[in-house]
GUVEXBA-838399 format. One record per residue (C-alpha): residue number from 1; residue in one letter; x, y, z negated. Coordinates in steps of 0.02 Angstrom, whole numbers. Example, Ala and Ser with C-alpha at 12.3 -4.5 7.8 and 13.67 -1.06 7.14 Angstrom:
<1, A, <615, -225, -390>>
<2, S, <684, -53, -357>>
% end
This chain:
<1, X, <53, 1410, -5072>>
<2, X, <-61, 1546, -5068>>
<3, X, <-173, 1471, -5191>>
<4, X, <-37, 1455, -5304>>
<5, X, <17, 1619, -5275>>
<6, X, <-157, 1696, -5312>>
<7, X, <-177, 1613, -5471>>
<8, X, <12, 1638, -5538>>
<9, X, <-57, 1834, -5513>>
<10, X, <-215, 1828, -5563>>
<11, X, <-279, 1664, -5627>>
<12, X, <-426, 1665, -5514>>
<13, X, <-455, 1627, -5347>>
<14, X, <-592, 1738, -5227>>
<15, X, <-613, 1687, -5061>>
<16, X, <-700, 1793, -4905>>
<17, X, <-875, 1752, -4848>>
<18, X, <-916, 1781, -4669>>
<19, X, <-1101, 1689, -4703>>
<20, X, <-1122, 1607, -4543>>
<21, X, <-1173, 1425, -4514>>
<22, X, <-1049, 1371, -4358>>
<23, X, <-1019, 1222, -4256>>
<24, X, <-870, 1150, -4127>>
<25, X, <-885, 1226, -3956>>
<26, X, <-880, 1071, -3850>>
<27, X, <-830, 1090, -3655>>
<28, X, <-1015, 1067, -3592>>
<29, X, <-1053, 1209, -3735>>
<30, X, <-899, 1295, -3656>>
<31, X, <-965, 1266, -3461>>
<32, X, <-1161, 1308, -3532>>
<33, X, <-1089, 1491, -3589>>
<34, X, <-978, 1531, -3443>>
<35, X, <-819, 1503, -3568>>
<36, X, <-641, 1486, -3477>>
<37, X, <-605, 1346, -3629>>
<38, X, <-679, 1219, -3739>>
<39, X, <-630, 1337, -3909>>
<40, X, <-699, 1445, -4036>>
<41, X, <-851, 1440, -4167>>
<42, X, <-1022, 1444, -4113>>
<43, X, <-1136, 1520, -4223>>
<44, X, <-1293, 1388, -4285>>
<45, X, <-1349, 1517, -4389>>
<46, X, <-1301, 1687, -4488>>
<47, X, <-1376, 1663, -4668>>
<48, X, <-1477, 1785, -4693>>
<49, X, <-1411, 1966, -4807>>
<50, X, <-1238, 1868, -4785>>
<51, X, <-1086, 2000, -4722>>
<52, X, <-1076, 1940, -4534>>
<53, X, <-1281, 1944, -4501>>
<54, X, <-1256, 2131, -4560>>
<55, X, <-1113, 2165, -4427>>
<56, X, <-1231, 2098, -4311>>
<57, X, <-1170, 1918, -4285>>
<58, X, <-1311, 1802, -4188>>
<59, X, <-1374, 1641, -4160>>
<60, X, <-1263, 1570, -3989>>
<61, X, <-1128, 1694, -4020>>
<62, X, <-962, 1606, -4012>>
<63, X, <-836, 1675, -4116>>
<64, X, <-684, 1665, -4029>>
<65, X, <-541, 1778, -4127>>
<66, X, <-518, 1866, -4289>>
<67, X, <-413, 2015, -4289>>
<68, X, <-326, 1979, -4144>>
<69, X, <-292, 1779, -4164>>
<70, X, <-380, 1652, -4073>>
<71, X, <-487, 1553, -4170>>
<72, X, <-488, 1353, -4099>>
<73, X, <-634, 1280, -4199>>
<74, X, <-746, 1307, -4336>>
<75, X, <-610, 1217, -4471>>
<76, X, <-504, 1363, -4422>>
<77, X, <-615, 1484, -4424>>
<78, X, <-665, 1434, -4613>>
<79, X, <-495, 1431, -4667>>
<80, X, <-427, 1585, -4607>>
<81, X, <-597, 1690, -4663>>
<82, X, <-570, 1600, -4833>>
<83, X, <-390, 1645, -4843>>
<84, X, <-423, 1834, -4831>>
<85, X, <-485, 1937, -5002>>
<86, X, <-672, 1977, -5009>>
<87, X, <-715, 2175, -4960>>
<88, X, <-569, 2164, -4812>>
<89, X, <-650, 2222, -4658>>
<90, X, <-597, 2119, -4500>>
<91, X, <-633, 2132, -4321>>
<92, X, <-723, 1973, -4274>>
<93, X, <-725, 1945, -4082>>
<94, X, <-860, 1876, -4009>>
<95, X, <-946, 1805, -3838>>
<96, X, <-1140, 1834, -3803>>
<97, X, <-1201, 1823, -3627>>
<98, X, <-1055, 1808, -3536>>
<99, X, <-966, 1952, -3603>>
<100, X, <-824, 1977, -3726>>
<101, X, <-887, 2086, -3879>>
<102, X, <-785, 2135, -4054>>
<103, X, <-883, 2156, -4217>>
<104, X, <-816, 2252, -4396>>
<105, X, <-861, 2151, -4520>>
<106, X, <-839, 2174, -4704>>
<107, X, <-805, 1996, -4789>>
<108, X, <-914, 1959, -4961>>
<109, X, <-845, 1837, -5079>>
<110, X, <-880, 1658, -5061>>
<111, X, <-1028, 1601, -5180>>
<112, X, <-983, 1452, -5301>>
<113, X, <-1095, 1359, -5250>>
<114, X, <-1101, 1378, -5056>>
<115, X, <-1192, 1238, -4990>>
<116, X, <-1309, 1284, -4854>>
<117, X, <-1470, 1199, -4884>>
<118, X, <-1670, 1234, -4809>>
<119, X, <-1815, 1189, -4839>>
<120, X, <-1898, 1035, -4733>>
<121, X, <-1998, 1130, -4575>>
<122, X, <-2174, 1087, -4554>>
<123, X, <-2176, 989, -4397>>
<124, X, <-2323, 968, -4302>>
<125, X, <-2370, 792, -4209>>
<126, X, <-2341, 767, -4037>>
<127, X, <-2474, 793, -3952>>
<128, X, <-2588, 695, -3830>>
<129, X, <-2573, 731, -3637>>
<130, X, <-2646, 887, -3599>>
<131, X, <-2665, 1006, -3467>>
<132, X, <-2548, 1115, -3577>>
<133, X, <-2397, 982, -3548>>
<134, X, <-2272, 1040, -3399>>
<135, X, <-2150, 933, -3337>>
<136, X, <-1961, 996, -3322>>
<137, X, <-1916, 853, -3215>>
<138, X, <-1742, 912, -3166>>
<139, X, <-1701, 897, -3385>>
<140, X, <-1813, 743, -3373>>
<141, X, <-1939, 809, -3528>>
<142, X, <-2117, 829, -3549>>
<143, X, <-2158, 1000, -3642>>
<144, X, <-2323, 1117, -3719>>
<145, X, <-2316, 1269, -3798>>
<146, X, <-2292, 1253, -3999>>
<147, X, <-2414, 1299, -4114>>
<148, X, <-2337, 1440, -4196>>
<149, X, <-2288, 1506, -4032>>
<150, X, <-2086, 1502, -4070>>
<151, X, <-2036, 1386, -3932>>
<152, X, <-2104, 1218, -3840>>
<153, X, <-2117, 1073, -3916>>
<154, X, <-2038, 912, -3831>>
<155, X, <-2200, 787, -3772>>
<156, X, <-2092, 656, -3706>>
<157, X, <-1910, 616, -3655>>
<158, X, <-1869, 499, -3509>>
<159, X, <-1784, 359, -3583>>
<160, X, <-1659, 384, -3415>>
<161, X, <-1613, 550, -3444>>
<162, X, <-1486, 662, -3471>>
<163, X, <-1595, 736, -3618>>
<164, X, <-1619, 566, -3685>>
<165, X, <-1435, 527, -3668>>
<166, X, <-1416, 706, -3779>>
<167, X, <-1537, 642, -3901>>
<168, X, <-1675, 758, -3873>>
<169, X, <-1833, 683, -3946>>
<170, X, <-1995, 671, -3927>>
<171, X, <-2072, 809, -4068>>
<172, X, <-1909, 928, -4077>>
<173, X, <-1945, 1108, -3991>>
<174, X, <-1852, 1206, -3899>>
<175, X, <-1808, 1381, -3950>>
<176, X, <-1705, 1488, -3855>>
<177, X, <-1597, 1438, -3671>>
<178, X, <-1440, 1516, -3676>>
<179, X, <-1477, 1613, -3814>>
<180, X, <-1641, 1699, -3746>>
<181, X, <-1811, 1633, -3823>>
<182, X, <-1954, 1531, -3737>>
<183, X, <-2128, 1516, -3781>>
<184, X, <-2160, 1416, -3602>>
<185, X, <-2102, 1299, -3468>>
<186, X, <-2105, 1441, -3356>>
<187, X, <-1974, 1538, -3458>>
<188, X, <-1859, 1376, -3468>>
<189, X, <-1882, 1387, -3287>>
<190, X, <-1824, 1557, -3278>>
<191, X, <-1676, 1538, -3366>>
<192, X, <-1623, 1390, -3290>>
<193, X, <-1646, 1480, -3115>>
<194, X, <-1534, 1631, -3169>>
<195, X, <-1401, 1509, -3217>>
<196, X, <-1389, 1425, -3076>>
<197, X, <-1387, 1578, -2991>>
<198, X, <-1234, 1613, -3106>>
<199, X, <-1153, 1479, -3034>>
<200, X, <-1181, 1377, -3195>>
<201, X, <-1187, 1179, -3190>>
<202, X, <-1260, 1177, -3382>>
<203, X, <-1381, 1269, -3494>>
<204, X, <-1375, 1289, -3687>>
<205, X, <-1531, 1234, -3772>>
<206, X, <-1557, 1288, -3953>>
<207, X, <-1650, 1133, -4028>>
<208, X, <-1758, 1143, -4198>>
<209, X, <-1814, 964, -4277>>
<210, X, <-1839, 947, -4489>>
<211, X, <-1675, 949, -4501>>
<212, X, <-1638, 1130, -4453>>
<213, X, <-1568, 1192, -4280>>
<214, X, <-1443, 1112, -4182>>
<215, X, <-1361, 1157, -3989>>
<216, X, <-1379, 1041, -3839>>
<217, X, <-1298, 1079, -3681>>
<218, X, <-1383, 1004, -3538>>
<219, X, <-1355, 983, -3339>>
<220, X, <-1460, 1082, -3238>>
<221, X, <-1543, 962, -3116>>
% end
């Protein structure tokens, strides 16, 4: 009806553009980030000069409201953000380490042609046992530190773990734990410790392959 609406007025439809790249908040996701419930959009990836990277929108943000109403997954999220007319500024709410934030965001207008694409990542070979490998034995991985120094870079998986079961593979990296970047084991370490002392049962690991970025929750041990 609105669509009809829209064009009965104006013969051309404009939709907002938030700009992010978002997936489904799943309840390990939920239990990872310290949410109350398995709901919301969590943010892959703001693209970059798009309207909600300039409000200030990050990678492992979970958008969780838009002016007030409680967004329950990323279809909603699209379809209320593409409902509203390009220029409006909404309040987008937001959770980033374990605290409730709100963001003003000024909505663009949705490109024609907005399909997300990037290019393939230049992945470097696994490789051999070194004394650069560390084991994480509690996530059941095998890791060194990647060559261009963003991240480690997965050595081996244990076939019997819950990494494995999550479908962590051998040559992906590891970029951030709940949402704060690693360059070694001992910083996965870290992070992992100051969850648990959290109480947390789960960590978020941001995952990079050719394919682009992707979130893992995994148990801690």
């Amino acid at each position: 009806k609105d669509v009809v609406n829209k064009l009965i007025k104006g013969g051309d439809i404009e939709r907002g553009w938030l700009g992010v790249k978002i997936e489904p908040v799943t309840q390990d996701v939920a239990d990872s980030l310290g949410l109350a419930e398995a709901a919301g959009a969590l943010v892959n990836e703001p693209q970059a000069g798009s309207p909600g990277e300039k409000a200030g929108i990050q990678t492992g943000d979970v958008i969780t409201a838009v002016d007030g109403e409680t967004i329950k997954g990323p279809k909603e999220l699209a379809r209320k953000i593409g409902s509203m007319d390009p220029g409006k500024t909404v309040e987008v709410s937001v959770w980033r380490d374990g605290k409730a934030m709100s963001l003003g965001v000024t909505l663009g207008t949705l490109p024609n042609d907005n399909v997300a694409s990037a290019e393939p990542q230049q992945q470097t070979e696994p490789e051999d046992t070194t004394p650069k490998e560390q084991a994480l034995d509690q996530l059941g991985i095998m890791v060194a530190p990647a060559d261009d120094g963003n991240g480690v870079q997965i050595t081996s998986v244990n076939p019997d773990s819950d990494a494995a079961d999550k479908g962590l593979k051998q040559g992906e990296k590891i970029t951030s734990v709940n949402n704060q970047e690693i360059k070694t084991a001992a910083d996965i370490q870290k992070v992992i410790a100051d969850a648990k002392k959290d109480g947390r049962k789960k960590a978020l690991f941001q995952i990079e392959d050719k394919n682009g970025n992707r979130f893992v929750a995994l148990p801690l041990g």
